[in-house]
C-alpha positions as CSV (number, residue, x, y, z in Angstrom):
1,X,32.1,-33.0,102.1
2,X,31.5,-33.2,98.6
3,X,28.8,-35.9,97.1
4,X,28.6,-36.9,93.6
5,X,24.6,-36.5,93.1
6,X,24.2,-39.6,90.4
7,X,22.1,-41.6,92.6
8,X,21.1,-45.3,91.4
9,X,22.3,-48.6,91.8
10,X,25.4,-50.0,89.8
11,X,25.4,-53.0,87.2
12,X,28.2,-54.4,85.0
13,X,28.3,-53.4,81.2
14,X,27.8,-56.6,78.8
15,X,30.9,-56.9,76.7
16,X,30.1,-54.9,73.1
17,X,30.6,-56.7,69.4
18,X,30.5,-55.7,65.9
19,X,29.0,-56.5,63.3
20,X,29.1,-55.6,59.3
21,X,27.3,-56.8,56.8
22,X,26.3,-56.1,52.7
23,X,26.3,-52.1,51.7
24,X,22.8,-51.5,50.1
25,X,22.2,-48.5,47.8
26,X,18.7,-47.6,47.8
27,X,18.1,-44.7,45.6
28,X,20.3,-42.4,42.8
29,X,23.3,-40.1,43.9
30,X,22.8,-36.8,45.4
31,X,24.2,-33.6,45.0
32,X,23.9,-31.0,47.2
33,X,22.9,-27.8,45.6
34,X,22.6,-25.0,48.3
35,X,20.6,-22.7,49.8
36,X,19.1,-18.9,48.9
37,X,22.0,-17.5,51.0
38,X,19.6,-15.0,52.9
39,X,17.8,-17.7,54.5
40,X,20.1,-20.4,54.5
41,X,20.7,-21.8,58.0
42,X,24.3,-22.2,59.1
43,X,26.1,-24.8,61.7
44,X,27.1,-23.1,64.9
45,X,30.8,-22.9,64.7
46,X,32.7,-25.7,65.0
47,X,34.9,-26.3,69.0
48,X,38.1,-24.8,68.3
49,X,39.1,-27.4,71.4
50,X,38.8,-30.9,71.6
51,X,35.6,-31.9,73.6
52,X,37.0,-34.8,75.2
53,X,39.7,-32.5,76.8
54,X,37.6,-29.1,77.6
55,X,35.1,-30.4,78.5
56,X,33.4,-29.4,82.1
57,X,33.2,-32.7,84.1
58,X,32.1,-32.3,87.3
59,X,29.3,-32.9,90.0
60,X,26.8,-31.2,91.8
61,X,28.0,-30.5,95.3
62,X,26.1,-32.0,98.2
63,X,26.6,-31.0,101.8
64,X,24.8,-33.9,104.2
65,X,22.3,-33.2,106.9
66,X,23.2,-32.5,110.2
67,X,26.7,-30.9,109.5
68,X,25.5,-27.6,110.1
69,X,22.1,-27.2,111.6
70,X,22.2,-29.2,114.4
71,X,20.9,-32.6,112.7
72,X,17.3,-31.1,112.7
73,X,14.8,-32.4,110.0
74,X,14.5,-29.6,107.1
75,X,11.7,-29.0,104.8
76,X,13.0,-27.3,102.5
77,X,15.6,-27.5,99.8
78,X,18.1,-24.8,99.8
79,X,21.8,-24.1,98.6
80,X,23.9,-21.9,95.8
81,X,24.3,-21.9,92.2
82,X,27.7,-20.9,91.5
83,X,30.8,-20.0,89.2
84,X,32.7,-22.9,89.3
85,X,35.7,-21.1,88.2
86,X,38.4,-24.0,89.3
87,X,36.0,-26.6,87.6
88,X,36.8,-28.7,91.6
89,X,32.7,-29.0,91.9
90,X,32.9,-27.0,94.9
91,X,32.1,-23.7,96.2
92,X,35.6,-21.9,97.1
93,X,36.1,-18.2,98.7
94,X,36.4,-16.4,95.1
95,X,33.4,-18.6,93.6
96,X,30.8,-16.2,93.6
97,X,26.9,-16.8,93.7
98,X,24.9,-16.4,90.2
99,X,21.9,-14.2,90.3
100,X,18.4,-14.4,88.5
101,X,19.5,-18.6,87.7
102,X,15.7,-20.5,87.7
103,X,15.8,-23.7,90.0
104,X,13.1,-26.0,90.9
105,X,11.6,-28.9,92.7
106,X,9.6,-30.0,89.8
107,X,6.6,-28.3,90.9
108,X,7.7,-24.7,91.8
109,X,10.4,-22.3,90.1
110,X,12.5,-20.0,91.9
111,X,15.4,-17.0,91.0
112,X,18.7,-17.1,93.0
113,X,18.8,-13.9,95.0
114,X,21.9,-11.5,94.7
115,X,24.1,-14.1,96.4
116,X,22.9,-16.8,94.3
117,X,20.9,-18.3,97.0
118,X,17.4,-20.1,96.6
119,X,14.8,-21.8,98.9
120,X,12.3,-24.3,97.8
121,X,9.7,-26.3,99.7
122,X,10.7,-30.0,99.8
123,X,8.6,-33.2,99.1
124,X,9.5,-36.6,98.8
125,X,10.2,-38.2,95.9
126,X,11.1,-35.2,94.1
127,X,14.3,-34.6,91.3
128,X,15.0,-30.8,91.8
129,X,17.1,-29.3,88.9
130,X,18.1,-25.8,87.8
131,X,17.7,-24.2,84.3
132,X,20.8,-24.0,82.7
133,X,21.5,-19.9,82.0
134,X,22.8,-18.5,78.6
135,X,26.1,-18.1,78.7
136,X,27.3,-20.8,81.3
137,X,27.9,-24.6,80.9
138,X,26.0,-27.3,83.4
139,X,28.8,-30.3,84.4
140,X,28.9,-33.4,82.3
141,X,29.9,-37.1,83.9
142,X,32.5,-39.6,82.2
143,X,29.7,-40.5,79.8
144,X,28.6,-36.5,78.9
145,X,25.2,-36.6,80.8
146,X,24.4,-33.6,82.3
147,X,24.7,-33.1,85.8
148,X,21.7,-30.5,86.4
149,X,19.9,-32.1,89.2
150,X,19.1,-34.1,92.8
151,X,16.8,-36.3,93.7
152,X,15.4,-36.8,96.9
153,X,13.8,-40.2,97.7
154,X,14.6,-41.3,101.2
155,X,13.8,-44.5,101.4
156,X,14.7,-45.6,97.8
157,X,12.2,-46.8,95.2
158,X,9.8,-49.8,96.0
159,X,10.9,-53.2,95.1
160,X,11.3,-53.0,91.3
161,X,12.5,-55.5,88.6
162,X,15.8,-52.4,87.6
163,X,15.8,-51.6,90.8
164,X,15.2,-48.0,90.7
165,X,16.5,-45.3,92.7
166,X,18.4,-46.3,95.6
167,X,17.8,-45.1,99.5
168,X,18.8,-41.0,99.0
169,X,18.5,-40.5,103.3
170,X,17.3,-37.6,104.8
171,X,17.9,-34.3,102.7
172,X,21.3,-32.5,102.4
173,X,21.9,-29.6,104.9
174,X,21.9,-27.7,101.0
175,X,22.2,-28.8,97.7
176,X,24.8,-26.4,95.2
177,X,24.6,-26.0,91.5
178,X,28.0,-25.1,89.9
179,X,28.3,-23.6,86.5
180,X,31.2,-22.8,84.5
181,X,31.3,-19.7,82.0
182,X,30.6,-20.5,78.1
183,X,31.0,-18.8,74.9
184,X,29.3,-21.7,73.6
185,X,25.8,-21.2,75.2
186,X,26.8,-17.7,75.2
187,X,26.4,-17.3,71.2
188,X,23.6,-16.8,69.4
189,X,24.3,-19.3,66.8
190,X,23.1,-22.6,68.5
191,X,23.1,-26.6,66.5
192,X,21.5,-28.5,68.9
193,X,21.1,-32.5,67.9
194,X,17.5,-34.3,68.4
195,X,17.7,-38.3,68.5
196,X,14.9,-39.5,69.2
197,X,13.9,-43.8,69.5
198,X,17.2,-45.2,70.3
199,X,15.1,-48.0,71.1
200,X,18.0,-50.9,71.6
201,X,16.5,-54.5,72.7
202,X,19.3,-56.3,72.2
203,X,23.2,-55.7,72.3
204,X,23.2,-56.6,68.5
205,X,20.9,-53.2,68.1
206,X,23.5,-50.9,70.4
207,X,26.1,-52.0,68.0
208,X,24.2,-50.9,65.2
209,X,23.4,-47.7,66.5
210,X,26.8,-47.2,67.5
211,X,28.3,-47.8,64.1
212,X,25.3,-45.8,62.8
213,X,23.7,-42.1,64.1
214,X,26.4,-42.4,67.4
215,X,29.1,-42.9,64.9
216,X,28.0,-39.4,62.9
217,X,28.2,-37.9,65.8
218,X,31.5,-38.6,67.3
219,X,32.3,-37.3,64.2
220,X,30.7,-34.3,64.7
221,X,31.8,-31.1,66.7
222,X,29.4,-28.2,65.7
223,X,26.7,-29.1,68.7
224,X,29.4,-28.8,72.1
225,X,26.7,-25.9,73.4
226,X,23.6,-27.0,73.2
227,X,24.6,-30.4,73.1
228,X,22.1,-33.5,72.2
229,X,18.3,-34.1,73.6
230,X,17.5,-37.6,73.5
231,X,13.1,-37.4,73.3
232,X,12.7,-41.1,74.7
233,X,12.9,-44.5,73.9
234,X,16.0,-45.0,74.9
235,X,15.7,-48.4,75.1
236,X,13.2,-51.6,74.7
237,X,11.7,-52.2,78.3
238,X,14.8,-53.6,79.2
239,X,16.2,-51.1,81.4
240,X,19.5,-52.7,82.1
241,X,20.0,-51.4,78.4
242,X,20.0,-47.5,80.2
243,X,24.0,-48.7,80.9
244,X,24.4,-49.2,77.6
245,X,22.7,-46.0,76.2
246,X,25.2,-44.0,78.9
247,X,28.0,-46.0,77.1
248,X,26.9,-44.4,73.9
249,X,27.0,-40.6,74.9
250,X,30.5,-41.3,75.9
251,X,31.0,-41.0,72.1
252,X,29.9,-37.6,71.7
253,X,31.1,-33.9,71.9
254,X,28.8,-32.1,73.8
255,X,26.2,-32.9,77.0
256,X,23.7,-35.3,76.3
257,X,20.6,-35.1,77.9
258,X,17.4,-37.2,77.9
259,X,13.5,-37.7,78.0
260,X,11.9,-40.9,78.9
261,X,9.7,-42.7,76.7
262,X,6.9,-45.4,76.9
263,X,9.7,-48.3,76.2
264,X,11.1,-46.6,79.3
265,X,9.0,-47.3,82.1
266,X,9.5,-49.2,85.3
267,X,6.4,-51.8,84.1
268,X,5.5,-53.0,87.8
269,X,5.3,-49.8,89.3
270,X,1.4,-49.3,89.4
271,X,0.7,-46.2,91.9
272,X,1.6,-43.2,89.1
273,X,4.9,-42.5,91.2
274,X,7.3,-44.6,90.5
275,X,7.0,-45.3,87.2
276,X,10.3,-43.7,85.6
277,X,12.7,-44.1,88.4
278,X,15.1,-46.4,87.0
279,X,15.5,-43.9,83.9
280,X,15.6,-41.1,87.0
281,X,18.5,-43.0,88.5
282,X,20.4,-42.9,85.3
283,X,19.8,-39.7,83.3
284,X,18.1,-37.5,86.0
285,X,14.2,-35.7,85.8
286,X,11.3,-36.7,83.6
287,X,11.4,-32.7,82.8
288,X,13.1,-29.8,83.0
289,X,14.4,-26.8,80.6
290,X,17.7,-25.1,79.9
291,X,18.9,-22.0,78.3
292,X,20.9,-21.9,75.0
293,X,21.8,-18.6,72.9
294,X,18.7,-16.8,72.5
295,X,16.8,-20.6,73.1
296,X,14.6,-21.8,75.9
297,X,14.2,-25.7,75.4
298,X,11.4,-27.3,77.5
299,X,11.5,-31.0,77.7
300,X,8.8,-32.7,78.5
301,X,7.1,-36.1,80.1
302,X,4.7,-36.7,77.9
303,X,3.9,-40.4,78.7
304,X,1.6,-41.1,81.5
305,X,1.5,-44.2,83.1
306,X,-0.8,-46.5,84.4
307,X,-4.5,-45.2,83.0
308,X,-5.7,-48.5,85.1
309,X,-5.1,-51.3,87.2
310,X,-3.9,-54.0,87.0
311,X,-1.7,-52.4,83.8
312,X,-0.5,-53.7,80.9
313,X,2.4,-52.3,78.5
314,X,-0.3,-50.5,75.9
315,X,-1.8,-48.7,79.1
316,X,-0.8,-45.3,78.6
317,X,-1.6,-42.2,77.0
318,X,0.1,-38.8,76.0
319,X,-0.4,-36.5,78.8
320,X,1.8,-34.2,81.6
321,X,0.4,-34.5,84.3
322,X,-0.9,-32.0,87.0
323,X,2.2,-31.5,88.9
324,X,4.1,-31.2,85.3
325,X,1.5,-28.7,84.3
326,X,1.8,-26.6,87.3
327,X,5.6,-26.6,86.3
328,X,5.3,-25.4,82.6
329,X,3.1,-22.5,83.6
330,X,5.7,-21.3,86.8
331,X,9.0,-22.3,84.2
332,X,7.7,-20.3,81.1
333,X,6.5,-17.5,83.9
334,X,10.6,-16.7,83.9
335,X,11.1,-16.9,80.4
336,X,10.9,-13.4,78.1
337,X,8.5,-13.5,75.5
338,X,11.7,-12.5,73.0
339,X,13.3,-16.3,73.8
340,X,12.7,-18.9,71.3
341,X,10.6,-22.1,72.3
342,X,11.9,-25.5,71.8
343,X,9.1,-27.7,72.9
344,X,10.3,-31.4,73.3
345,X,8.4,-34.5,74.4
346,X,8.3,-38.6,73.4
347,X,5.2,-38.2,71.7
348,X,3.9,-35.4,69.0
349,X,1.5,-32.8,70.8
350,X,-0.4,-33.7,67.3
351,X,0.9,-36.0,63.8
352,X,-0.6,-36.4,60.0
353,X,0.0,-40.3,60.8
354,X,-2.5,-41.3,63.3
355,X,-4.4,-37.6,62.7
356,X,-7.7,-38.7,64.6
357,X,-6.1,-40.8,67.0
358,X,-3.9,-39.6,69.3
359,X,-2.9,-36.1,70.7
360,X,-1.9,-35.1,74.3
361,X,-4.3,-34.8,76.3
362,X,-3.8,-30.7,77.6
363,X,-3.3,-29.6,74.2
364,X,-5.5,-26.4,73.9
365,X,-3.8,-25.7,77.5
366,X,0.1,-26.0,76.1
367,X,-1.5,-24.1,72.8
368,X,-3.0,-21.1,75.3
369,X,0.6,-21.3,77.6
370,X,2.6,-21.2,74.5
371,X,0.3,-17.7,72.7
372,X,2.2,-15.1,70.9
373,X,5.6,-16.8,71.5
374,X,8.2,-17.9,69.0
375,X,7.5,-22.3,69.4
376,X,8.8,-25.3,67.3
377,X,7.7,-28.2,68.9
378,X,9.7,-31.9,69.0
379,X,8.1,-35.3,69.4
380,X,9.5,-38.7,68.2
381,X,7.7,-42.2,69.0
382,X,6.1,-43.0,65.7
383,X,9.3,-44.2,63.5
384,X,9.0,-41.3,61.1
385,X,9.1,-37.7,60.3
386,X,6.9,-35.4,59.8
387,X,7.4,-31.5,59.4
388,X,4.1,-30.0,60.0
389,X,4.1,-25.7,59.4
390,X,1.6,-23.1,61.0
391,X,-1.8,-23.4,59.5
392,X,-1.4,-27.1,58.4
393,X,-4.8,-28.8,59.2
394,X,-5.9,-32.5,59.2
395,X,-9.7,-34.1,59.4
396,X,-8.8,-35.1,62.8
397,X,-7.4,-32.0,64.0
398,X,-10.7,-29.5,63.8
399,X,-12.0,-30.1,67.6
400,X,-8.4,-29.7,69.0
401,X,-6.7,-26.3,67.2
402,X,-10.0,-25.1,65.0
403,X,-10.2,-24.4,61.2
404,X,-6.7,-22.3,61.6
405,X,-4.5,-24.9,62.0
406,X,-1.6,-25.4,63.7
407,X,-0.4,-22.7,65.9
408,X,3.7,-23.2,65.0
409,X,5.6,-25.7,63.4
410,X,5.5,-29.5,64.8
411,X,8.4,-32.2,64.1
412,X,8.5,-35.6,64.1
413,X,12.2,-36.7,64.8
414,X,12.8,-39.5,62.6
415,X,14.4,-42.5,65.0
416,X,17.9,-43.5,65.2
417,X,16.0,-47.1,64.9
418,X,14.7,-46.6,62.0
419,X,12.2,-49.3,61.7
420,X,13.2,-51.2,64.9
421,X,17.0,-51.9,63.0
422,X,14.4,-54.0,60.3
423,X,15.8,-54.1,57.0
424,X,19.1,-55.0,55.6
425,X,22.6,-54.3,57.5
426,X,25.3,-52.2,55.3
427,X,28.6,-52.7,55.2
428,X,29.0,-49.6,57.5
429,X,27.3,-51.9,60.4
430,X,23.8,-50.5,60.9
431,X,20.4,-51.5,58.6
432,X,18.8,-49.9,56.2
433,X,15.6,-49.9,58.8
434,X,13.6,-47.5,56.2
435,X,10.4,-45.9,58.5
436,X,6.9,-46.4,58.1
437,X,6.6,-43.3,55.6
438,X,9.6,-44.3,53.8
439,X,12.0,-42.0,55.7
440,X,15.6,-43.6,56.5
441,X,16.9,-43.7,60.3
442,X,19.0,-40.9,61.6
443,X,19.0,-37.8,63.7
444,X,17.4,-34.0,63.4
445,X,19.4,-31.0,64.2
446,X,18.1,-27.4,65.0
447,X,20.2,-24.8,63.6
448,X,19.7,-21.8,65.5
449,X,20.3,-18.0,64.8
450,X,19.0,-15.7,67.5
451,X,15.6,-16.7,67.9
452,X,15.2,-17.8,64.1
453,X,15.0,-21.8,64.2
454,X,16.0,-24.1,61.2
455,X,15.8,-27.9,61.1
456,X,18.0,-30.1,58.9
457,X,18.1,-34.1,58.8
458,X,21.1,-36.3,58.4
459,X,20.6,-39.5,57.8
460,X,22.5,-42.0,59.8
461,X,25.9,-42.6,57.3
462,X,26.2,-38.6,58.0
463,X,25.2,-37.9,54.4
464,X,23.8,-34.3,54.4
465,X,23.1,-33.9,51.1
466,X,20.7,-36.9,51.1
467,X,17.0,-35.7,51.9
468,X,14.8,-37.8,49.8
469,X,14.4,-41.0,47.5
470,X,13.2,-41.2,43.9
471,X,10.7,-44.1,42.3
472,X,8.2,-45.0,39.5
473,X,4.8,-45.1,40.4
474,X,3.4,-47.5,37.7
475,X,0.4,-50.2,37.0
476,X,2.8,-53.1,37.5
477,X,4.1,-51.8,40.8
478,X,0.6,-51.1,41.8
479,X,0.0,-54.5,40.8
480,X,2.8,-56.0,42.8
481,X,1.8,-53.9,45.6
482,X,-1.6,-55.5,46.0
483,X,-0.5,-59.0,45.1
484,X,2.2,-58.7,48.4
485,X,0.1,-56.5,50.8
486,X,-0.9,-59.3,52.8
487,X,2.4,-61.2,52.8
488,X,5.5,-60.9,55.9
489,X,7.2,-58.0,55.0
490,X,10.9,-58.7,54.3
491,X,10.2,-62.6,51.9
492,X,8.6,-61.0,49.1
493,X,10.1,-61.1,45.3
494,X,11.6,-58.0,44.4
495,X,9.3,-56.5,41.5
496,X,11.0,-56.8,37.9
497,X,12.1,-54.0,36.5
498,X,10.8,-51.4,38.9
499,X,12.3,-48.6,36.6
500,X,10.6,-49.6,33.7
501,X,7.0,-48.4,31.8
502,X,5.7,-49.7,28.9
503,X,4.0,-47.2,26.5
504,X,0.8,-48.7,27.7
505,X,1.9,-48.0,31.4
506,X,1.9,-44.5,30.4
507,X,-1.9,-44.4,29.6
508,X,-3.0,-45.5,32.7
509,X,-1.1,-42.9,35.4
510,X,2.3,-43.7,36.0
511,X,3.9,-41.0,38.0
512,X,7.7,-40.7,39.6
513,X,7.5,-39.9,42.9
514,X,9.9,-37.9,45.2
515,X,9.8,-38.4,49.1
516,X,11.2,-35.5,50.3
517,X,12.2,-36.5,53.8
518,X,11.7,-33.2,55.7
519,X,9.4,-31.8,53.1
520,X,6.2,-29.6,54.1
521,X,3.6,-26.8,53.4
522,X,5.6,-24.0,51.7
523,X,7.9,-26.7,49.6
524,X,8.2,-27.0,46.2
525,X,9.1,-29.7,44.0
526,X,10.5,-29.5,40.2
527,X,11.3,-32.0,37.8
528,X,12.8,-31.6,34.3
529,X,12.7,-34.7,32.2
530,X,15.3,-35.1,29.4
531,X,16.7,-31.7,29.9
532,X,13.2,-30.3,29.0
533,X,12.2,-27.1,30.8
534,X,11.3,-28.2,34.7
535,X,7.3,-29.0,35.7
536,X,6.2,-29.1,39.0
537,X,5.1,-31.5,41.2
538,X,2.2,-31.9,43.0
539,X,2.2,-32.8,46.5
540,X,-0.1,-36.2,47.8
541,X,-1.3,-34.8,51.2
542,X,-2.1,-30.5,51.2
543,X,-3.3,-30.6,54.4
544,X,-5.6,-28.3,54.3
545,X,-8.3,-30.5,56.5
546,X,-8.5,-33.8,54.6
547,X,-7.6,-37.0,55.8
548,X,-4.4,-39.1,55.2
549,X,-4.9,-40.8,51.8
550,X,-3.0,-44.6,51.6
551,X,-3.0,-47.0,49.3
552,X,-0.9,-48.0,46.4
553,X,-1.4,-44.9,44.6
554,X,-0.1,-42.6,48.0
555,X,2.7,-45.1,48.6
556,X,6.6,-44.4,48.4
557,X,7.4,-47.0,45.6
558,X,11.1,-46.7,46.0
559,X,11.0,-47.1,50.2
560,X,8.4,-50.4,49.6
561,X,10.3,-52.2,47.1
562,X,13.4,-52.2,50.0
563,X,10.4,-52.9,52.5
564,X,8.7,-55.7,50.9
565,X,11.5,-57.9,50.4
566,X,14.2,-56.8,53.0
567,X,11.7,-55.7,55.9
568,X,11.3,-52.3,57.6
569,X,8.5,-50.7,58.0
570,X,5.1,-50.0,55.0
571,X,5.5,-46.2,53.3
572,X,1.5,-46.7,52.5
573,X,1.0,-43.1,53.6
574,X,2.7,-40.0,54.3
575,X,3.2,-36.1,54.6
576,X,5.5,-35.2,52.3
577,X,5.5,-37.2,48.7
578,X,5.2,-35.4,45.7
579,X,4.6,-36.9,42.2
580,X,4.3,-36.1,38.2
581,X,2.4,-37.8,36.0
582,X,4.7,-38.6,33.1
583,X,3.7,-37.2,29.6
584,X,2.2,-40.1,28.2
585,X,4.4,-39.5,24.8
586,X,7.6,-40.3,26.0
587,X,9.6,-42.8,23.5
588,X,10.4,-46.0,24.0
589,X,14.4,-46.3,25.5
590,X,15.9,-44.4,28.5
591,X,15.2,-41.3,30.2
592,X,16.3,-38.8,33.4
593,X,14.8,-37.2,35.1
594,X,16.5,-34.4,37.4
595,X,14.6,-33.8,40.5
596,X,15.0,-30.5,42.8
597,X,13.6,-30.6,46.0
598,X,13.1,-27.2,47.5
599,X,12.4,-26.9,51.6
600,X,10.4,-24.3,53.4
601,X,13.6,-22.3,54.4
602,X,15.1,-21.8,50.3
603,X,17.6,-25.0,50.7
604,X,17.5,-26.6,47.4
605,X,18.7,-30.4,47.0
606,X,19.2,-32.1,43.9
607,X,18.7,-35.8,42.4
608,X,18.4,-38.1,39.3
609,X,16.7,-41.0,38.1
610,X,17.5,-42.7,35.0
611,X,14.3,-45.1,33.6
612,X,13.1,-47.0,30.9
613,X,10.4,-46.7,28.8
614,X,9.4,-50.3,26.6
615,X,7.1,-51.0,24.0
């Protein structure tokens, strides 16, 4: 008897409508330049078949207690992972056994034997899961989530306002993991997606991220092996959203897998067991890995939840946990040092943003786990991106990683949310929703060549060439910045003229300014002014152990303009803004100024801004 392992309990879809609205332009065209072709990353080669078609929909197969061992009570958790060569979710006579596959209970990791057998000791409430190999393909359900795991829950969760996972029984006489050869996982060239902060509260908001980032990626077929890794926030603490968000991966052309966030949590579970079983029910374990090309990717929990009781929403903190723990060390115990690390989680092991606030708790552990490898490591949660390099240092940092720095490079995913879907709605459907450091929404994606790991942002409208917005920094915007700081976001005035300086303006520091989205340490920016020979810019924020500077002269003029008068979030501070100070002798009447943004892997991106200078 075959079982399909998606356990939870079933609710009805709410019926889905569009929406359009006015198309907004925020900055100057683009024009994509290239790269240094020796270290320019490249796509993974596009599906020669259609996803929707080849791709490997199955189940995992589950044979029921007592059809084989007499109806005795078992205490372990054993079964086969397989070649599932007739794609029927079953094990037939010519389905061999896989060897050396990694399984585990969430606690423990075992290898399959020579027969593709494997044992573990069982527990309740546990979601046991294998670790997808290279070269083979997990099964993916109607809506593309990976089909990777069990969980075993007997009695079903406690009463819970989404319910949960339901009533599981006793466990299965054996549990079987089928896999299905792939070239795709196979290659060494991997494009793996990142969304991270999906974040829907309303069915207005899954529209606009359906006509936004889901929409760029129907349209996108270069990511059917490693698929996409959602880092949490899937939705706004309404879980019956979770439907929804499975609705959306429907859309795309490869697996879709997922991490829970803090707007994920079952909010009235308060014993530190139950907390993410309604996402468990829908999208399977709070953490797991899986193998891709020459790739290891470890997703992590890394919201804990509650820190007391009774709990509120705010009461939790950035930590894994010492089951979790136990679990990294035995998962990368299997791994060989020459595998890349992808290291996902909700929230950023460490950020520039809230430098000397907030880090997860077993840092210097995951730092000392993690020694001597090849790491990138993902986090989302904060609405903004940053792209932090080995050696970067902040004020706040020095206790946690020393006067070195950072050990490997940390991302901020910028959210498919943007700003919450603030800001004002294009005529494509979605908002402009422009991020606290004055980043746009969309979604991060990790081109991979054997173990050598480059990240490149599109923003949501699937624009690739677009990775950064121009402005004048001048005394009137300064000006208008402090006369609107305390006023609502989204009813102030727009500032007159905002590409204007008068000769006077040019006295007193006027600089443009360049956010360069994914810029960082080891990026350069140049800008020539009337065709005159190119100067560079100087970055706000070195890091090399300060503290984040803010304030009107640190700010993204051309991202708070859009934020003070159409909402979205307040660009007062961020990682990657560079700026020249005009030449103070410019003549009156128009100028350019071509901008070339150059990122830490030799991709080069340029921009112009035409702007006035008055008497």
């Amino acid at each position: 008897m075959k079982i399909f392992a998606r356990p939870g309990k079933t609710n009805h879809l709410t019926p889905l409508h569009l929406t359009a609205g006015s198309l907004v332009a925020i900055a100057a065209s683009t024009a994509f330049i290239g790269a240094t072709p020796e270290l320019e990353a490249v796509p993974a080669a596009k599906s020669a078949a259609d996803w929707s078609s080849s791709a490997y929909r199955g189940s995992l197969e589950v044979i029921p207690a007592g059809t084989g061992r007499s109806g005795t009570a078992q205490e372990t958790l054993d079964g086969v992972v397989f070649e599932d060569r007739n794609k029927n979710s079953t094990q037939d006579a010519n389905e061999p056994g896989l060897p050396n596959v990694t399984v585990s209970n969430g606690r423990d990791v075992v290898a399959t034997d020579g027969q593709g057998r494997y044992e573990l000791p069982a527990y309740n409430n546990m979601t046991a899961f294998l670790t997808q190999p290279r070269g083979f393909q997990v099964p993916v359900d109607d809506d593309n989530v990976a089909q990777f795991f069990y969980t075993h829950l007997p009695e079903g969760s406690p009463d819970l306002k989404y319910d949960g996972i339901a009533p599981t029984g006793p466990l299965p006489e054996a549990v079987n993991f089928p896999l299905v050869a792939s070239s795709a996982t196979q290659s060494p060239e991997q494009s793996c997606v990142i969304g991270a902060d999906v974040q829907t509260y309303t069915q207005q908001e899954v529209e606009y991220a359906r006509e936004g980032a889901f929409a760029d990626l129907a349209a996108r077929t270069d990511y059917t092996g490693c698929g996409a890794l959602f880092i949490g926030d899937l939705v706004g603490d309404d879980l019956t959203f979770f439907h929804q968000i499975r609705e959306l991966t429907s859309m795309l052309n490869g697996p879709a897998r997922f991490l829970p966030g803090n707007h994920d949590i079952d909010y009235d579970s308060l014993d530190g067991q139950h907390e993410f079983d309604s996402f468990r029910a829908q999208f399977g374990p709070e953490y797991y890995s899986y193998d891709t090309g020459k790739t290891h990717v470890i997703a992590l929990s890394t919201i804990e939840y509650p820190t007391a009781v009774p709990a509120k929403k705010s009461d939790y903190t950035y930590g894994l946990g010492k089951r979790q723990l136990q679990w990294l060390r035995a998962d990368l115990a299997e791994v060989p040092k020459n595998k890349a690390i992808v290291l996902a989680g909700h929230s950023p092991l460490l950020e520039f943003f809230y430098s000397d606030e907030h880090s997860t708790k077993q840092l210097k552990e995951i730092y000392k786990l993690l020694d001597g490898r090849e790491v990138i490591a993902l986090g989302g949660h904060t609405h903004m991106s940053e792209n932090l390099r080995a050696g970067d240092l902040m004020d706040g940092w020095r206790e946690k990683v020393g006067e070195e720095g950072l050990p490997f490079t940390h991302l901020t995913v910028p959210a498919i949310s943007g700003q919450w879907y603030d800001g004002r709605v294009t005529e494509n459907g979605y908002p402009t929703s422009i991020q606290r450091d004055g980043t746009p929404p969309g979604v991060l994606t990790l081109d991979i060549k054997n173990t050598k790991i480059t990240e490149r942002f599109t923003v949501t409208g699937g624009d690739t060439s677009k990775q950064m917005s121009l402005g004048l920094n001048t005394p009137a915007y300064r000006q208008w910045y402090e006369e609107n700081l305390e006023k609502e976001r989204g009813t102030v005035e727009p500032l007159e003229n905002p590409l204007t300086v008068s000769r006077d303006g040019l006295d007193s520091d006027t600089w443009l300014t360049t956010n360069f989205w994914m810029g960082s340490t080891g990026s350069t920016v140049e800008v020539s002014i009337d065709g005159q020979a190119p100067l560079a810019a100087e970055r706000t924020q070195q890091l090399d152990g300060e503290r984040p500077l803010l304030g009107a002269e640190y700010s993204d003029p051309a991202a708070v303009a859009e934020q003070f008068v159409h909402g979205g979030g307040f660009a007062e501070k961020t990682s990657h803004l560079w700026r020249l100070e005009l030449p103070d002798d410019l003549s009156a009447g128009a100028h350019s100024a071509s901008v070339t943004a150059t990122d830490v892997h030799g991709r080069s991106y340029t921009e112009e801004l035409e702007f006035q200078v008055s008497e």
